[in-house]
C-alpha positions, 0 to 999 in steps of 0.5 A, a space after each residue: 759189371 754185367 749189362 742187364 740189357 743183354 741175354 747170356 748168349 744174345 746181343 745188344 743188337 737182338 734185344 732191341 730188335 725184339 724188344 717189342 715182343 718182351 724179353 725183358 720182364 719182371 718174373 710172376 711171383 705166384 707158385 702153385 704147387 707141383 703137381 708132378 713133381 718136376 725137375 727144376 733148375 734155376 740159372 735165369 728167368 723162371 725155372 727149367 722144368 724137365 720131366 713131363 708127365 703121363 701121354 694120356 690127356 688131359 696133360 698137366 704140366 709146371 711151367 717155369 713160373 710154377 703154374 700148373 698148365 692143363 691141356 685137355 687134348 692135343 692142340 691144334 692153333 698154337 700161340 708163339 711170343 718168343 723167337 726161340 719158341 718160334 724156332 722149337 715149334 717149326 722143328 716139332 708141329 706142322 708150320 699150319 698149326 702156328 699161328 702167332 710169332 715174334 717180330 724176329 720170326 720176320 726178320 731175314 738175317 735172323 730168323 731161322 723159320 722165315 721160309 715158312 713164316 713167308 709162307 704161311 704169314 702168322 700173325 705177330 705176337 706183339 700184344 694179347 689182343 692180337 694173339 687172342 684174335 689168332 684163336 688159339 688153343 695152346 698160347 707159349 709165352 717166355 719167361 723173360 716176358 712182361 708178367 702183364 701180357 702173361 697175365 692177361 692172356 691167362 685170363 682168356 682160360 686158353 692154356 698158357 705156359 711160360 717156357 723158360 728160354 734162358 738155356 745154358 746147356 745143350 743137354 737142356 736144348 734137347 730137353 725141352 725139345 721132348 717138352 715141346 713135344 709133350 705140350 702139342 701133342 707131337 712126342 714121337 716127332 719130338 723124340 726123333 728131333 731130340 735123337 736127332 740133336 743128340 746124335 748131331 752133337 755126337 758128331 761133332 765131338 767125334 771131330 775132335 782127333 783123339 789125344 788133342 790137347 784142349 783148345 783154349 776158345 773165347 767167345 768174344 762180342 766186341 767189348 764183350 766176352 761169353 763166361 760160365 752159365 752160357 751155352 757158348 761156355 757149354 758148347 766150348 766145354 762139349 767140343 773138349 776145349 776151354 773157355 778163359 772168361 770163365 776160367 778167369 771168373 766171367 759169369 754171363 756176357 761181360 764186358 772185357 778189356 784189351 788187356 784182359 784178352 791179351 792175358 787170357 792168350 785164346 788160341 781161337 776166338 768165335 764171335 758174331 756179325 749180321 748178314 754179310 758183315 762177316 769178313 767185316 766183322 773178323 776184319 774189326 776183330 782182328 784189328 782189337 789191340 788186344 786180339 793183336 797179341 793173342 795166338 788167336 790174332 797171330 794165327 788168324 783163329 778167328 771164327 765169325 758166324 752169321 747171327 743166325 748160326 751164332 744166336 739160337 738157343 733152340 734146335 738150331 744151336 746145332 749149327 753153332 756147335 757143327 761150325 765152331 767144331 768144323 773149323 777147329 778140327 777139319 
C-alpha cells in the first residue's frame, strides 16, 4: 500500500524536514474559470498548467488550483515556500529579488541554492506572517501546501500562485521552467535555461551507444521502490532503459519485499544517501538479501547518489539524469 507520507520522488527523511514549510496539504476546492485557456494535466496535488499567455502586462495566468493570478508588471520581491520553487527562482532571477525560502533552502546536504541563501539570507517562509513582513510583490506557494496559509496570504491582494511541484516528467521540469520565466518577468533567461536542460538531457541520451539493449534499472529507497507516475520512472524511460516496479505494476514510491526485488532481476539499481553516507549506503544496499541474488548485486550495479543529486525535481534534475547516464554507459 503506498505511504501517503512520502512524495513520489522524495524521502521519509525530506518530508520530515521540511514538513514545517507545508508539503502536505489538503487541495483548495474553489476553481475559477480559465481565462487562457491552459493545458492541464492531473498526476498529484493541483494541476500541471503549461501554456502561458500574451508577454505584455498586466499577465494572467491559472495556477494549478484554477485561480487566475494577475501580475500587472514584472516582480521585483519574490516569495518562495517550497524547496523546488526555491531552486527554480535561483536558476531564472538574480538571488537579490528573493526574498523568502524553505527551511530546505538552509539545509547543507540538501540544498542546491545554499550558496546564495548563505549569502544573501532570505527570510524563512514558515508562516504568512513572516512572508508578509519580507514585502513581497509576487508570493509562489506549492500546491501540496496547507490551503490555509494559501488562503491567508491571498487575502494581502499581493499575487499569489500555487505551483504544482508533484513532477513526473523532464519535459514537465523544462515547462515550467519557461512558466517561472513568465511569472517574474525573466522569459529570455527562462528560455535559454529551458534550452539549456534540454540540451543537457539530449546528452545524456547520446551517451547511450547505439543498438544497446535496454537496461533493466530499479530505483530503490530501502524498503521502497520508484514505480510508474515518477520522474525517477521518466528519467529511466529517456535514458532508453526499463523500470521493473513499474513493469510489475508499482504506481508512485511503494514499499517492495526481498522477494519482490530478486524476482524483478534489475541489472542496475539507483538510490540515495544523505552527505557522505554514500559508500555506507551502497554498503546496506549491497547486503539486502534481495539485492544479493540480482545481477545488479552480483556485478555491484549499484548507484548511490548524494540527496541533492537524487531528489530535485526542478532544474537541478539534471544531475540526476547526467550521473545515472555517466554510470551506465561511460
Amino acid at each position: 500500500m503506498s505511504n501517503p507520507w512520502l512524495s513520489a520522488d522524495g524521502t521519509r527523511t525530506l518530508l520530515v524536514l521540511l514538513g514545517s514549510v507545508g508539503l502536505i496539504g489538503a487541495a483548495v476546492n474553489h476553481w475559477s474559470p480559465p481565462l487562457l485557456g491552459p493545458t492541464l494535466a492531473r498526476t498529484g496535488y493541483g494541476r500541471a498548467v503549461t501554456q502561458l499567455g500574451s508577454r505584455a502586462y498586466p499577465r494572467e495566468v491559472v495556477d494549478s488550483d484554477g485561480f487566475s493570478v494577475r501580475i500587472e508588471k514584472p516582480p521585483r520581491r519574490i516569495a518562495s515556500q517550497y524547496w523546488s520553487i526555491d531552486e527554480y527562482l535561483y536558476s531564472i532571477v538574480p538571488a537579490e529579488r528573493v526574498v523568502t525560502v524553505s527551511e530546505s533552502a538552509y539545509l547543507r546536504g540538501i540544498s542546491n541554492v545554499l550558496e546564495p541563501v548563505l549569502r544573501l539570507k532570505p527570510v524563512v517562509a514558515s508562516d504568512p506572517e513572516r512572508v508578509m513582513r519580507a514585502d513581497p510583490d509576487l508570493i509562489l506557494v506549492s500546491s501540496g501546501g496547507r490551503s490555509d496559509y494559501t488562503a491567508l496570504v491571498r487575502s494581502s491582494g499581493i499575487p499569489v500562485y500555487r505551483m504544482f511541484i508533484d513532477f513526473t516528467t523532464l519535459q514537465q521540469i523544462e515547462d515550467y521552467i519557461r512558466l517561472f520565466g513568465y511569472l517574474t518577468g525573466e522569459d529570455d533567461r527562462a528560455e535559454e535555461v529551458a534550452a539549456n536542460f534540454h540540451a543537457e538531457v539530449e546528452h545524456a541520451k547520446s551517451l547511450r551507444p547505439a543498438n544497446a539493449r535496454k537496461p533493466r534499472i530499479l530505483g530503490f529507497g530501502r524498503p521502497y521502490a520508484y514505480g510508474s507516475a515518477t520522474l525517477f520512472d521518466d528519467i529511466v524511460k529517456v535514458l532508453g532503459g526499463v523500470n521493473p516496479a513499474a513493469e510489475a505494476g508499482v504506481r508512485g514510491y511503494d514499499m517492495v519485499n526481498a522477494e519482490q526485488v530478486a524476482r524483478w532481476n534489475p541489472e542496475w539499481i539507483v538510490s540515495s544517501a544523505n552527505e557522505g553516507h554514500v559508500e555506507e549506503t551502497r554498503k546496506k544496499i549491497m547486503e539486502d538479501p534481495g539485492v544479493a541474488l540480482t545481477e545488479a548485486g552480483r556485478k555491484g550495479h549499484i548507484i548511490v547518489l548524494e540527496n541533492r543529486v537524487f531528489l530535485p525535481m526542478s532544474p537541478y534534475a539534471i544531475h540526476r539524469v547526467t550521473a545515472i547516464a555517466e554510470a551506465l554507459w561511460k
